[in-house]
N, C-alpha and C positions, 0 to 999 in steps of 0.2 A: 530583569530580563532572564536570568539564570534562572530565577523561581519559574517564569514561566513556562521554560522549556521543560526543566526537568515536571515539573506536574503534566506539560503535553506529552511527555514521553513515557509518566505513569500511565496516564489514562489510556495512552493506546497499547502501552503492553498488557493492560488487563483486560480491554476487549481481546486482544487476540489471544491473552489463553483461556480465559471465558469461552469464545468461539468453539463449537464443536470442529473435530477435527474430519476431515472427510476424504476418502483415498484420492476420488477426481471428483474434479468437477464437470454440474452438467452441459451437456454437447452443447448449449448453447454458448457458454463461458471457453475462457482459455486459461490456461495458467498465466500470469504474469509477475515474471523477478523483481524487486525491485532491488536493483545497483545500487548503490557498491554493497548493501548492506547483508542482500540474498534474503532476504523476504519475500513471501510469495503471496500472493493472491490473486482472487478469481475474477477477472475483466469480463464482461460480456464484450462476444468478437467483433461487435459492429463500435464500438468505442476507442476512440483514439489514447495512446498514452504516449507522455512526454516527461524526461526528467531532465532533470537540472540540478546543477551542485556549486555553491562555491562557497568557499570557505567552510566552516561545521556546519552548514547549513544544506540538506536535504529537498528537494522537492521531487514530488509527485504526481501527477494532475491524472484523472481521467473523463475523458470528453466526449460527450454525445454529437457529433456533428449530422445535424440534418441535412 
C-alpha cells in the first residue's frame, strides 16, 4: 500500500512539473487550491469541486454536473 502511494505521488509530481507553467488561466477556468496542501489548479467554472480528508489520506474530485 506504501509502494502504491508513494509511486502515485511520483507520477503526479512529475506531471505537474512537466506542466508548463502559466501566469492565469483562461477566462473560462478559475484557479482552484487544493487544501491543506495549497496546490493549485485550473477548474473550468461550470464544474463542481469537493474535498475530503481523513486520516493521510487526500481527496479531490471535480465534477461536471449536467
Amino acid at each position: 500500500m506504501k509502494a502504491m502511494k508513494a509511486t502515485l505521488t511520483a507520477i503526479i509530481l512529475a506531471l505537474a512539473v512537466s506542466a508548463p507553467a502559466a501566469d492565469a488561466p483562461p477566462t473560462e477556468f478559475v484557479t482552484q487550491i487544493l487544501e491543506p496542501t495549497g496546490g493549485k489548479i485550473s477548474r473550468p467554472k461550470n464544474w463542481f469541486y469537493h474535498e475530503g480528508h481523513h486520516g493521510p489520506v487526500y481527496d479531490w474530485m471535480l465534477i461536471l454536473l449536467c
